[in-house]
N, C-alpha and C positions, 0 to 999 in steps of 0.2 A: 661484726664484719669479719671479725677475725677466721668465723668456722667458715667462709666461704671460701677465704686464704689461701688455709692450713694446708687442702689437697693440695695446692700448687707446689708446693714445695719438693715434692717427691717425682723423681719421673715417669713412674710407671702410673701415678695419679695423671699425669700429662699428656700418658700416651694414651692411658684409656678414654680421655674424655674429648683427645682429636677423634679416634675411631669409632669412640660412640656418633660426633655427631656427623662425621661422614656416611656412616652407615645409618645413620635417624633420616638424613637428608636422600639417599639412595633407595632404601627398602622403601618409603612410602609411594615412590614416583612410580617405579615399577612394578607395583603394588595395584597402584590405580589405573593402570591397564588390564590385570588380574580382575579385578572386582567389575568395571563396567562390562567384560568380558564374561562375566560368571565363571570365571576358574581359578577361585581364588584358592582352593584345593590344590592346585597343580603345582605354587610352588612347593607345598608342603612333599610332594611325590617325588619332584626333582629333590628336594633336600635331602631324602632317603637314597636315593639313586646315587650320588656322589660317593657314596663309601665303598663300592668295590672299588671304587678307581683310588680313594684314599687307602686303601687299603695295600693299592697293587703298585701305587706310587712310594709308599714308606719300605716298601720289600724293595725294591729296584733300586731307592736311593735319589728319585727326582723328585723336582718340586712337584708338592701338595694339586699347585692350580694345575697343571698337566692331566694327570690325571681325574681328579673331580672334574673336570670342565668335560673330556671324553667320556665319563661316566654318567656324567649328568645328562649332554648330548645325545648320550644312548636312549636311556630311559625315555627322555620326551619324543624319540623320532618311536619308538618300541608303542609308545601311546599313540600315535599318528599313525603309524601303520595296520595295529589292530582294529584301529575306528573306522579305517578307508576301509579296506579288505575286510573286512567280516560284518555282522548285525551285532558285533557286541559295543552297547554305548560307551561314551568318554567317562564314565563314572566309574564302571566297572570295568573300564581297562587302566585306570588309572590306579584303583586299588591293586589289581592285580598285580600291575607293576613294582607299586611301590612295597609291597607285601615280598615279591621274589627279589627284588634290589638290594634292600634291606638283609634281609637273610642270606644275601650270596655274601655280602657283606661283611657281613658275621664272623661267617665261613669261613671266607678270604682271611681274615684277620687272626681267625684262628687256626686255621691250617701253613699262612705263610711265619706264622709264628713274629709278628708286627709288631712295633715297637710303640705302635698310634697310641695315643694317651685319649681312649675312647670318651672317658667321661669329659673333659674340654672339648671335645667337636658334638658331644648330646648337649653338652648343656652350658657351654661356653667360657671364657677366662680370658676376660675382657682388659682385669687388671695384671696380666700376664703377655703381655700385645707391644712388640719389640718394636723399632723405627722402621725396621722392613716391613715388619706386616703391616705400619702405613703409609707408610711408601706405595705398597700394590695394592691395599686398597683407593690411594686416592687419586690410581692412576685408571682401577678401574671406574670407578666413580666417575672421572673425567670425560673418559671413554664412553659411558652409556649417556649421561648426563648430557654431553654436547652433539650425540645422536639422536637424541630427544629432540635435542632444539631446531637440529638443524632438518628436522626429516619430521615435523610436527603433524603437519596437516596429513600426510600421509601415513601417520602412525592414526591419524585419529579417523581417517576415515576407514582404513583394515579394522579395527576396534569397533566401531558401531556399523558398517554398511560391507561387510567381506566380498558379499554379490560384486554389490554399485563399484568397486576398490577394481575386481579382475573385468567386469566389463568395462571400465576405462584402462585398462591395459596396466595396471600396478602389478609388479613382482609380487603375488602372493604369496609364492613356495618361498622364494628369500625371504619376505618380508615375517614369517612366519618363524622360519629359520634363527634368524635376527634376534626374534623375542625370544626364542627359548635361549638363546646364548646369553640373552640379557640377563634372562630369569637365573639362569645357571651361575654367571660371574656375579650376581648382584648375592648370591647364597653364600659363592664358597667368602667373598670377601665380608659375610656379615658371621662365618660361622665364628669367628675368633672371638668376637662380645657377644653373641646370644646364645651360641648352639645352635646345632642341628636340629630339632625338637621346637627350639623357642621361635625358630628364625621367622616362619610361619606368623606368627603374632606381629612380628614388628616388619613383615612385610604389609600385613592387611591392616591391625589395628589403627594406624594413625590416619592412615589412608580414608580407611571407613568412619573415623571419628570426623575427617574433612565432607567426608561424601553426606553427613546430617547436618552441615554449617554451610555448605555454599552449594552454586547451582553450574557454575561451571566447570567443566572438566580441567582445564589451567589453574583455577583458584584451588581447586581439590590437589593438588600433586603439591601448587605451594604448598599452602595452607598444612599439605599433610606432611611435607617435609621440616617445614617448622615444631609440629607439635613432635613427630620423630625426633629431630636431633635436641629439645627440649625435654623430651623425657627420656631418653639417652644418658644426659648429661646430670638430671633428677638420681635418675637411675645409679649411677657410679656414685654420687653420694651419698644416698641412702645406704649404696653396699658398704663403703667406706667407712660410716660411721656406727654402722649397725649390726657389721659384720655377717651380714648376708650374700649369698650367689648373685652377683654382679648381672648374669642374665637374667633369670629370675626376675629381679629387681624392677628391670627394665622393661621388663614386659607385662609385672603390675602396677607399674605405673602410667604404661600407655593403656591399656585396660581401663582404668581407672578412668585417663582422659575422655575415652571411649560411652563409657557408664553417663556421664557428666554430660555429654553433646545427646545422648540416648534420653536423656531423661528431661535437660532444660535446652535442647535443640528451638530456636526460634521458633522458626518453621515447622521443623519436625518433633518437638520433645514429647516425647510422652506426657509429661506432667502441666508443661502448659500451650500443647500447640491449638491452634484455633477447634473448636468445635463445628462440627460439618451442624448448617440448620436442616433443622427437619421441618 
């Protein structure tokens, strides 16, 4: 009992594994709009998109979310405008995006001569995550989290029925707007435990581990926000004790959940779901 303890004792052990599981509980929700959506790609675009504005935020001297959130903003209206306006698809205006974001990025960081500590926003420093960083994670948390709730039935009919949504006269252009802001705050506030790189995994991974165990889209966002702030929290003590990359960690371990639902899924597993008769 004692190894379960032992992390408690240190703060930085306490803070990582408040904002892991804030962020296990947010990434997957917002996730499972992502995936019944088929774009589960795009947050990965947005998460690249956010570093000119990190970039351009660290030279100026303002908060980090200020700019990620304009940056990010950019990029997903950058992909909405290419798709309306021209024959070229959401796929490859997505890459395109996230390929030029990225590299202005770069640019930016190395041109304004930046102080950004790149390898924590690629690849995360979860056990390095101060009272403020959760603090503003768990106010964005709060914030997406109770827009969820409270705006359900109409998140869920723009999600499967976008038509059916504007011929009954629902805000599409906001409603649309909305989600990419989601996508956006739910990224900058999970870059701090996973990275940039990783964040992608622990948005979809648990998500989709829920989407081969149940059949409702409310049990899916539970269910998936469970197994997220569970292997979140897996995750920080693996790192802890094994002295491995805290993000990393965390997103072989949700992985892993992932494999486990893929393989002995009830319903779905590959290894024992029913045989179709012939």
């Amino acid at each position: 009992m004692n190894w379960l303890l032992e992390p408690w004792n240190y703060e930085f052990m306490r803070h990582a594994i408040a904002i892991g599981i804030l962020v296990g509980i947010l990434c997957p929700v917002v996730g499972s709009y992502l995936i019944v959506q088929r774009m589960a790609l795009l947050g990965d675009v947005i998460a690249h998109c956010v570093f000119p504005g990190l970039a351009i935020s660290f030279f100026l001297g303002i908060d980090i979310l200020i700019g990620a959130f304009a940056s990010g903003i950019l990029g997903s209206f950058l992909i909405s405008l290419i798709r309306a306006q021209s024959r070229v698809k959401v796929d490859s205006a997505m890459a395109l995006t996230f390929s030029t974001f990225f590299a202005l990025g770069i640019t930016l960081i190395t041109v304004l001569k930046s102080k950004l500590d790149l390898d924590s926003f690629l690849f995360g420093d979860i056990l390095g995550v101060t009272i403020h960083d959760i603090y503003r994670t768990a106010i964005i948390a709060a914030i997406i989290l109770l827009v969820v709730w409270l705006f359900y039935k109409e998140l869920l009919f723009f999600t499967f029925d976008k038509m059916g949504a504007r011929a009954i006269g629902l805000p599409i252009n906001a409603i649309h707007f909305c989600f990419m802001a989601a996508i956006t705050l739910t990224i900058i506030a999970s870059m701090q435990a996973v990275g940039v790189i990783l964040v992608i995994s622990l948005l979809i991974g648990p998500a989709l581990t829920a989407y081969l165990l149940v059949k409702e889209f409310h049990q899916m966002m539970i269910l998936g926000a469970l197994i997220g702030s569970f292997a979140s929290v897996v995750g920080v003590y693996i790192s802890y004790y094994n002295n491995l990359p805290s993000g990393a960690a965390i997103v072989l371990i949700s992985s892993t959940f992932f494999l486990v639902a893929l393989l002995f899924s009830p319903s779905q597993g590959i290894l024992i779901r029913p045989k179709a008769k012939t």
